[in-house]
N, C-alpha and C positions, 0 to 999 in steps of 0.2 A: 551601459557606458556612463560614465561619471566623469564632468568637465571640472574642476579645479579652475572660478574665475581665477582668486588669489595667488596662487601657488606658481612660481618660478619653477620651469622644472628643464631650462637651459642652463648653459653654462655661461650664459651673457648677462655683463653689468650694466647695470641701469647709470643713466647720467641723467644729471638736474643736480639743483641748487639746494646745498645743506646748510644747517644751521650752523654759525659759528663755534669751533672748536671751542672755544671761550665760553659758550651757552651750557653750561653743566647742570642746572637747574634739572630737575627730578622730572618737571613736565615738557622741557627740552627736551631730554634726553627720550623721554616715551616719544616725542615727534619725530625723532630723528633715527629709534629701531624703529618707527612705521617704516618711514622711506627707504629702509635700508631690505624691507619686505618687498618691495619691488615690483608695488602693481599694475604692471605694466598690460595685464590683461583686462583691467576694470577700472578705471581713474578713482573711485569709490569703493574698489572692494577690501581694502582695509580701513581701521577705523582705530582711533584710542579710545577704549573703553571705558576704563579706567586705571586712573595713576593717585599712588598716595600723595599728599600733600603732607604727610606728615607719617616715618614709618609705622606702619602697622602688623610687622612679620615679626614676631617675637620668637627667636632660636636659642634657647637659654640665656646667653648676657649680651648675645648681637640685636641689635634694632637693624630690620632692611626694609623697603620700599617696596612694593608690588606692581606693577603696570601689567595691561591686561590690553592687550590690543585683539580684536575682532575682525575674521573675513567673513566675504558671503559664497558661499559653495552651491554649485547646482549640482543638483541628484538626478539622475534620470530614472524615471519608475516603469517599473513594466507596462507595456501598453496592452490594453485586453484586447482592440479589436485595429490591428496593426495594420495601416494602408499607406504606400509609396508617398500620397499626398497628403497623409495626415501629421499633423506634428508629435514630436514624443512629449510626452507629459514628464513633469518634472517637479523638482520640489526644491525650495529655498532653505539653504542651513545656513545658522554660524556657529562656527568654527572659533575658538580661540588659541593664542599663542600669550604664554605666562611667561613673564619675567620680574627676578627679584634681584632687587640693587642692594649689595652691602657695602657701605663705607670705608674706604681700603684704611683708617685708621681703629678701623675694629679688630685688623687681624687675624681674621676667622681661620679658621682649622681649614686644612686639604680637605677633610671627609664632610665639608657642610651640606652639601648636594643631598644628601641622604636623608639631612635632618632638618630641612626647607619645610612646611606644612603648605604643599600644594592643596588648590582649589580643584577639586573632582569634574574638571571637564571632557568630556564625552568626543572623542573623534573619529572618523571613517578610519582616517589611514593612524600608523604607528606614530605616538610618541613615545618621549623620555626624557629625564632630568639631566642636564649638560651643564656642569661647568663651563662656560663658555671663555672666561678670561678677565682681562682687565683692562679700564680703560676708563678714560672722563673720571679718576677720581671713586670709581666704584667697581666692586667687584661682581660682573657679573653672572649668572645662574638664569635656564631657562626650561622652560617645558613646554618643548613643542615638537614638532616633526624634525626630522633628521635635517632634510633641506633646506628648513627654515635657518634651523642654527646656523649651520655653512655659513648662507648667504650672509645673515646678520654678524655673523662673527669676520668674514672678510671683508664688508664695505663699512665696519664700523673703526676696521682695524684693530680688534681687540687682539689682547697678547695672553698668550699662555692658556690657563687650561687646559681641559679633556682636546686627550690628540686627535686634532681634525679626520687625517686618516685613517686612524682605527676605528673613529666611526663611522665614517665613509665605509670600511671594509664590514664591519658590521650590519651596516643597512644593506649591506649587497644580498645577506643571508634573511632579511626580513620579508614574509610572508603576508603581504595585507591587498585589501583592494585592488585590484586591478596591478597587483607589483609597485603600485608606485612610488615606495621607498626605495625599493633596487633599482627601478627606473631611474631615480632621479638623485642616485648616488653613481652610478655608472660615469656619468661625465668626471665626475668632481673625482673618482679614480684617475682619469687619463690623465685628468688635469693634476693631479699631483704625479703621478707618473713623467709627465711631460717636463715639470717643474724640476724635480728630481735628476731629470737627467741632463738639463739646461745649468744645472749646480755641480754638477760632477769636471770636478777637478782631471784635465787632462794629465796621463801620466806622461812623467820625461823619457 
């Protein structure tokens, strides 16, 4: 069994107090995709790892910004001599979730996502590179689990990019740890589903 402190994997928003829309600043903006991570299973299980203070992602003629925000994950290990009262033994990871900021006056091309130079970080469950959309002034791009994105791309309100949906519908088909990309894309179907049909136009 593998518990997920960090990981949101309802279809419930978190409420509490964000930083001002006005707060656009680069190390804002990394404070404010933390809270939009949603740790509501561990007051500390996310963190900002690190954020440029100055871009350092160089995409042929774009400058963008990296932020690297970090969770802590429990692993559960096999237990060799397994008793009703004993505890399960376990192990402490982290996890990260990558994001890169490009300045919506740079213009970048539809196909940047591809041409990002992500950091080779290591995770249990599935990630991927997302488009996520726009918003505060920059355009954002992320590498993390499917679920993450969702959440950060709905409480940040960002607009546009890769269609939420179809990778929701995608993750449904993902194969990883305990399911928990199709697990925790199942909700955020109904819930487009539900949306969906709350928008449909009655006929005359």
């Amino acid at each position: 069994m593998v518990m997920v402190l960090a990981s949101v994997l309802g279809c419930n928003m978190c409420s509490g107090r964000s930083p001002s829309a006005s707060q656009t600043t680069v190390p804002a903006l990394a404070e404010r995709a933390r809270q939009a991570l949603c740790p509501t299973m561990h007051p500390d299980a996310f963190a900002v790892h690190h954020v440029d203070s100055e871009p350092t992602v160089a995409i042929n003629q774009w400058n963008a910004y990296r932020i690297v925000i970090s969770k802590l994950v429990r692993k559960d290990l096999p237990n060799p001599n397994p008793s009703p009262r004993g505890p399960t033994p376990f192990t402490n990871l982290t996890e990260f979730v990558e994001i890169v900021l490009v300045p919506m006056n740079q213009h970048s091309p539809p196909d940047l996502t591809a041409r990002i130079p992500w950091s080779d970080f290591n995770s249990m469950y599935h990630v991927q590179s997302v488009d996520m959309g726009t918003g505060f002034g920059f355009r954002w791009f992320g590498r993390m689990n499917l679920w993450e994105q969702d959440d950060m791309r709905e409480r940040l309100g960002l607009v546009g990019g890769d269609n939420r949906r179809a990778l929701a519908e995608q993750g449904l088909t993902v194969q990883d740890k305990g399911n928990m990309t199709r697990n925790s894309m199942q909700c955020r179907m109904r819930r487009f589903d539900e949306e969906k049909e709350s928008n449909r136009v009655p006929a005359d």
